[in-house]
Backbone bond lengths (Angstrom), bond angles and torsions (degrees), N, CA, C in turn:
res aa  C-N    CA-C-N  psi(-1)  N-CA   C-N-CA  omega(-1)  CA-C   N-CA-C  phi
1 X - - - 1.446 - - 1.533 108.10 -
2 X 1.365 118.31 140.18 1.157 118.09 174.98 1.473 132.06 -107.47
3 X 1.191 140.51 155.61 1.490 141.23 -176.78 1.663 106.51 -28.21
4 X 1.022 109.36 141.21 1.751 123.66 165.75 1.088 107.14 -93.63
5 X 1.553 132.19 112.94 1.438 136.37 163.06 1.387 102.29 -85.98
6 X 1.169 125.73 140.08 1.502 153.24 170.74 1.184 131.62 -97.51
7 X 0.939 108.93 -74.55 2.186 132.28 142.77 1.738 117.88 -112.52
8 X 1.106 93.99 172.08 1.595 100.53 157.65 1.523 114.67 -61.99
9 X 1.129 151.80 -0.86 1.343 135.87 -158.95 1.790 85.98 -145.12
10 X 1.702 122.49 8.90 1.959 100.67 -163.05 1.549 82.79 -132.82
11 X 1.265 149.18 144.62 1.017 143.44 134.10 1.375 113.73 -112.59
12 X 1.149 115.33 115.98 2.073 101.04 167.60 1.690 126.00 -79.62
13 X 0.867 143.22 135.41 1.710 150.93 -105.02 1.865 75.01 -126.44
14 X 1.749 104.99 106.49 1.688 93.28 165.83 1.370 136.42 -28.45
15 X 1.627 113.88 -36.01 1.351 144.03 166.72 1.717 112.87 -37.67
16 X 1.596 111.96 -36.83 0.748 110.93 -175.93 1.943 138.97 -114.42
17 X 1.084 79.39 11.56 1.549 116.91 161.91 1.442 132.84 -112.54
18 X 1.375 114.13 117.44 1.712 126.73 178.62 1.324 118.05 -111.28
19 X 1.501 105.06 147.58 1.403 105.21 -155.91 1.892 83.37 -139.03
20 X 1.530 100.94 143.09 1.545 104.95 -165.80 1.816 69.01 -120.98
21 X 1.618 100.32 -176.11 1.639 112.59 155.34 2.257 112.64 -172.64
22 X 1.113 86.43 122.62 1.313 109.61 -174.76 1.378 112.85 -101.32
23 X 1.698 123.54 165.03 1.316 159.80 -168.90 1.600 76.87 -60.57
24 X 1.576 126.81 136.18 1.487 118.50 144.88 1.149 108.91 -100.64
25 X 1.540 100.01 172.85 1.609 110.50 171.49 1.429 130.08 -83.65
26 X 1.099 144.28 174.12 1.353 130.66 131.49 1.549 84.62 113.69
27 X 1.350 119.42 -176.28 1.324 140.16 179.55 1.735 116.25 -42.80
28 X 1.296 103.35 167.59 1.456 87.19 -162.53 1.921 118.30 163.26
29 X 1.470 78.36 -17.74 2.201 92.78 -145.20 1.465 119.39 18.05
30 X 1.045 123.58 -157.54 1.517 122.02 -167.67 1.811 118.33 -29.47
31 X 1.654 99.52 -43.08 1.626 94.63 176.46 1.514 122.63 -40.47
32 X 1.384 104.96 -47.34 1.548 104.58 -172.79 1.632 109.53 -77.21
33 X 1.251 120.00 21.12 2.006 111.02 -171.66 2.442 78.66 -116.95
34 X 1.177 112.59 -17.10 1.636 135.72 -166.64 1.735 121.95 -74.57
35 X 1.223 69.93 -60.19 1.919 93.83 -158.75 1.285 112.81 -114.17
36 X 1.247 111.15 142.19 1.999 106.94 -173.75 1.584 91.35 -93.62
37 X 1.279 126.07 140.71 1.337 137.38 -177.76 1.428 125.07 -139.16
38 X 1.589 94.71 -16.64 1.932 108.73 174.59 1.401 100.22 -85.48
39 X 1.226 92.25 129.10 2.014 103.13 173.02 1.439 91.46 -95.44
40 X 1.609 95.02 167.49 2.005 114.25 175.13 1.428 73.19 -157.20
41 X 1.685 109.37 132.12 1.145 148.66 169.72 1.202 121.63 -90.02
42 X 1.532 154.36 74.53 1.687 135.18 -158.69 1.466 97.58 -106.26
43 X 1.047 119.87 152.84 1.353 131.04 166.06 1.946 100.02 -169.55
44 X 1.487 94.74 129.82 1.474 112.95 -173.01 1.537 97.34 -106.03
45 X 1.129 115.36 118.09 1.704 126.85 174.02 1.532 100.82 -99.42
46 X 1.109 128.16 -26.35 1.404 104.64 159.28 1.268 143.55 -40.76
47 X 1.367 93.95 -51.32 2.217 104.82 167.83 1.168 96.34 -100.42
48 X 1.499 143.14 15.51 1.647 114.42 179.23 1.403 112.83 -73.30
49 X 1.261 117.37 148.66 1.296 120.16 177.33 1.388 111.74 -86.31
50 X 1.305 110.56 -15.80 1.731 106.83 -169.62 1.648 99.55 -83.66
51 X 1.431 133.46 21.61 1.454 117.86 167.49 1.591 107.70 -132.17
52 X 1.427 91.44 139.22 1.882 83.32 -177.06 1.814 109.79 -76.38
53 X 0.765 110.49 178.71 1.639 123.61 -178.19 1.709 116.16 -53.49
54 X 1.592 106.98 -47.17 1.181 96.03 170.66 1.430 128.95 -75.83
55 X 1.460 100.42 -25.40 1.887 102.65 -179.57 2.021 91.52 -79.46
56 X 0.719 130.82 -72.60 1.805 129.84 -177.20 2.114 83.02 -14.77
57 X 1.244 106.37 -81.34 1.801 111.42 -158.71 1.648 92.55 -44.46
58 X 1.311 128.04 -47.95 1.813 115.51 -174.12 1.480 98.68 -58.50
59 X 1.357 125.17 -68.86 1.278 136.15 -174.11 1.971 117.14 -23.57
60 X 1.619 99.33 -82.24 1.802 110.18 142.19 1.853 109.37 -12.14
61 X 1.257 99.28 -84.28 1.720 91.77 -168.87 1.434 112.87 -75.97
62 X 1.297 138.90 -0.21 1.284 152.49 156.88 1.799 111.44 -62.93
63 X 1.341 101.36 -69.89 1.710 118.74 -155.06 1.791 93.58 -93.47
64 X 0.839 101.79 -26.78 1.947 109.31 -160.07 1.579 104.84 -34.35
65 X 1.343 119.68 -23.11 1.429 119.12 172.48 1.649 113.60 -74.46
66 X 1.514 110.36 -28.86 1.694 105.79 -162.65 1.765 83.35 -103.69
67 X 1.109 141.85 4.67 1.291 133.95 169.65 1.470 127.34 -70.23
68 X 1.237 134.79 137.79 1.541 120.98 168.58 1.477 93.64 -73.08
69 X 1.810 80.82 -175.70 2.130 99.40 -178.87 1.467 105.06 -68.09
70 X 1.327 123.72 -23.67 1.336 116.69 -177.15 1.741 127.49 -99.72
71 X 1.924 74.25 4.87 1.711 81.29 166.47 1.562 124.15 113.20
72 X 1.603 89.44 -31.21 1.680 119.83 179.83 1.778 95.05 -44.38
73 X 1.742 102.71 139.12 1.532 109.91 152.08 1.444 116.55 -115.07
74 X 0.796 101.74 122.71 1.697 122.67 -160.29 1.484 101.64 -92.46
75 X 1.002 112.31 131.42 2.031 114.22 166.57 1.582 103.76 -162.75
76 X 1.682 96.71 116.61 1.492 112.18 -171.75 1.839 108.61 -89.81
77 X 1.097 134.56 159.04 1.499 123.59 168.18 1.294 91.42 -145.88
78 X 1.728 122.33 149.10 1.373 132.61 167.48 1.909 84.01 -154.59
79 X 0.380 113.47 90.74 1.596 123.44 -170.42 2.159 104.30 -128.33
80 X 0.983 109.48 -68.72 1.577 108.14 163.65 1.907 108.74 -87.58
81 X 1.654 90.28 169.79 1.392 95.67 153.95 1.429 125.82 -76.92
82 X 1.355 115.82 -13.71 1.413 118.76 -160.97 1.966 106.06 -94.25
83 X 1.369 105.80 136.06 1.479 98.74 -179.16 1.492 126.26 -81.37
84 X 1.537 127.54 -26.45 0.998 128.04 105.35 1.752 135.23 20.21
85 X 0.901 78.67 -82.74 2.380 94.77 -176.90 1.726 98.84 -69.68
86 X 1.315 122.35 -39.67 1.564 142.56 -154.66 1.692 72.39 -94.11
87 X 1.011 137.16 -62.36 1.469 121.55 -175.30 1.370 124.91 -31.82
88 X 1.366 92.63 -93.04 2.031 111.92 163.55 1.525 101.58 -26.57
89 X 1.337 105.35 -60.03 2.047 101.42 -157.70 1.515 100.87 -40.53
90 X 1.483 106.31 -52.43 1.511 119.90 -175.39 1.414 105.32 -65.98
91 X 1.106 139.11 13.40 1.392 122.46 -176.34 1.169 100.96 -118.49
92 X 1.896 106.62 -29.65 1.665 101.44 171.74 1.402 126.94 -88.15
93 X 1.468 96.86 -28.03 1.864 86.01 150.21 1.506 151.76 -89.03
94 X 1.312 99.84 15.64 1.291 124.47 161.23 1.761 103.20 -85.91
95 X 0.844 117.66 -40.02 1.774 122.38 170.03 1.403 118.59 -86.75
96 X 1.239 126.40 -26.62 1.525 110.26 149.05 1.418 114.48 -57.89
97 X 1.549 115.21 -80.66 1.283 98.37 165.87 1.467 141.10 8.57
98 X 1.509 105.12 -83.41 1.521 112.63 172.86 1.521 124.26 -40.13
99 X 1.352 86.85 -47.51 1.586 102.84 -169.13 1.591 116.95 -64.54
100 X 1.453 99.06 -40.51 1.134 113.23 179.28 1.450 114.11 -73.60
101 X 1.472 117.30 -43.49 1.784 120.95 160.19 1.570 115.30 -42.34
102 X 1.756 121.95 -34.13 1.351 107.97 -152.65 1.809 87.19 -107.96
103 X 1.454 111.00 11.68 1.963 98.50 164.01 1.201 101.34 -66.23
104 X 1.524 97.90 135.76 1.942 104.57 155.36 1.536 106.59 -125.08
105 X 1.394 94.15 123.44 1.159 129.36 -172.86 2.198 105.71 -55.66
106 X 1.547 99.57 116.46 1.958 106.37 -164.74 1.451 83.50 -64.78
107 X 1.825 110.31 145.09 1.186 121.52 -152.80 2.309 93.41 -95.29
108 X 1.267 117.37 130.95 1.443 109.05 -174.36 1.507 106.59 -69.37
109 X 1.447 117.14 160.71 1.098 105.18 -155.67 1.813 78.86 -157.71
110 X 1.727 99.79 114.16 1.675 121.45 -161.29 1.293 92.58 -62.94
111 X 1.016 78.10 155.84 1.735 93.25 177.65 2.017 113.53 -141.83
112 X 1.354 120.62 159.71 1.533 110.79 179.37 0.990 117.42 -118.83
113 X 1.537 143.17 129.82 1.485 155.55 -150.13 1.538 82.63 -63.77
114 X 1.261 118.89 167.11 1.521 138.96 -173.04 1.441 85.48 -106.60
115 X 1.461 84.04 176.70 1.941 92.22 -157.24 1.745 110.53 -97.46
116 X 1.482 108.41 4.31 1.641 136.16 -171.84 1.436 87.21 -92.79
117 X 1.607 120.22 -61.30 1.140 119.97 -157.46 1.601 110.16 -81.38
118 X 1.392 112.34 -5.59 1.711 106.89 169.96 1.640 90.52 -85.10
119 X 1.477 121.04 -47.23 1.660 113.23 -154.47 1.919 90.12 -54.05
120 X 1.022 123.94 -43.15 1.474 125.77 -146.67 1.731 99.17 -77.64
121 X 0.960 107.74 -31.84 1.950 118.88 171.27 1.318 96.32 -73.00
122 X 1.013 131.26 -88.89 1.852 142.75 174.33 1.653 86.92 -18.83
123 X 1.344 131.30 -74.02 1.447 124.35 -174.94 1.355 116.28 -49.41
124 X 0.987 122.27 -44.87 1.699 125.79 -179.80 1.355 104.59 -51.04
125 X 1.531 110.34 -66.73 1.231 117.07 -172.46 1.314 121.44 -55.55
126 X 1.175 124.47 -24.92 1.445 126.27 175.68 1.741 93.81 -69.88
127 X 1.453 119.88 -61.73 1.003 109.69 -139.27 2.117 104.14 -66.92
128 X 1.621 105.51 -26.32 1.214 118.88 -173.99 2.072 94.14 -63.47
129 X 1.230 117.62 -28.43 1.879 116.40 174.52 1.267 112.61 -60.75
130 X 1.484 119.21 -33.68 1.239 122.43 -152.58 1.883 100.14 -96.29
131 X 1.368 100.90 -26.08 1.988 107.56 164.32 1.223 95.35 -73.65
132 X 1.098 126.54 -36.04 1.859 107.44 -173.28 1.387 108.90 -86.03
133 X 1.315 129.94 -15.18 1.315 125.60 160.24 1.029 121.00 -89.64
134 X 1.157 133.57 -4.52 1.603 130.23 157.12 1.365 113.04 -65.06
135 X 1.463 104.12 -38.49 1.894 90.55 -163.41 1.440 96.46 -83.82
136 X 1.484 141.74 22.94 1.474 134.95 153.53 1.267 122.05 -61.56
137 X 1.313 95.30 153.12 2.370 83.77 -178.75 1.607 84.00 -85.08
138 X 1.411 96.57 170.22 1.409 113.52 -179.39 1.268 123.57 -86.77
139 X 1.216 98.64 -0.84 1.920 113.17 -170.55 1.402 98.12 -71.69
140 X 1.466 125.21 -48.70 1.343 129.47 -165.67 1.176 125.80 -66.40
């Protein structure tokens, strides 16, 4: 098995990823009662060495739901018959994943309507008072 690239700057260390493989379900005929074809993906980001401290703490409060108690990130594939194809799939969604856990979202940064774009609201609004005061009877 070879290294998991993530980004340019993350690689995970083959070393540190385990891969089990089980009976799948579903269609198949005889192959699938035969051949193990379900991948299980493990990789523990708790002890990995390939993340520094601050990406591990985003990761944790990011993933902490798809994590076991020991930390393990788990991603199963049975998607083809082939174990092979069920390999890779699982290797790239174990790396979307990541990748997608370690975006941090560019922080918004307020901003104040221009002074055209208050007159032109302030104008609307007047002018939308002045339709609602038209349709009054005049008696009142």
């Amino acid at each position: 098995m070879d290294d998991l690239r993530i980004t340019h700057g993350l690689v995970i260390p083959a070393q540190e990823l385990s891969e089990s493989f089980t009976r799948s379900a579903g269609p198949g005929g005889q192959n699938v009662n035969k051949v193990s074809t379900k991948v299980e993906l493990r990789w523990n980001l708790v002890a990995s060495a390939a993340l520094s401290e601050r990406d591990r703490a985003w990761l944790l409060e990011r993933l902490g739901r798809k994590l076991t108690a020991a930390g393990d990130l788990v991603v199963r594939s049975s998607r083809t018959r082939d174990q092979s194809r069920n390999r890779a799939d699982a290797r790239l969604q174990l790396a979307d994943l990541v990748r997608a856990g370690l975006h941090r979202p560019r922080r918004r940064v307020a901003t104040k309507p221009s002074r055209g774009a208050v007159e032109r609201r302030i104008t609307g609004k007047k002018r939308r008072a002045q339709i609602k005061r038209a349709r009054k009877p005049a008696d009142e």
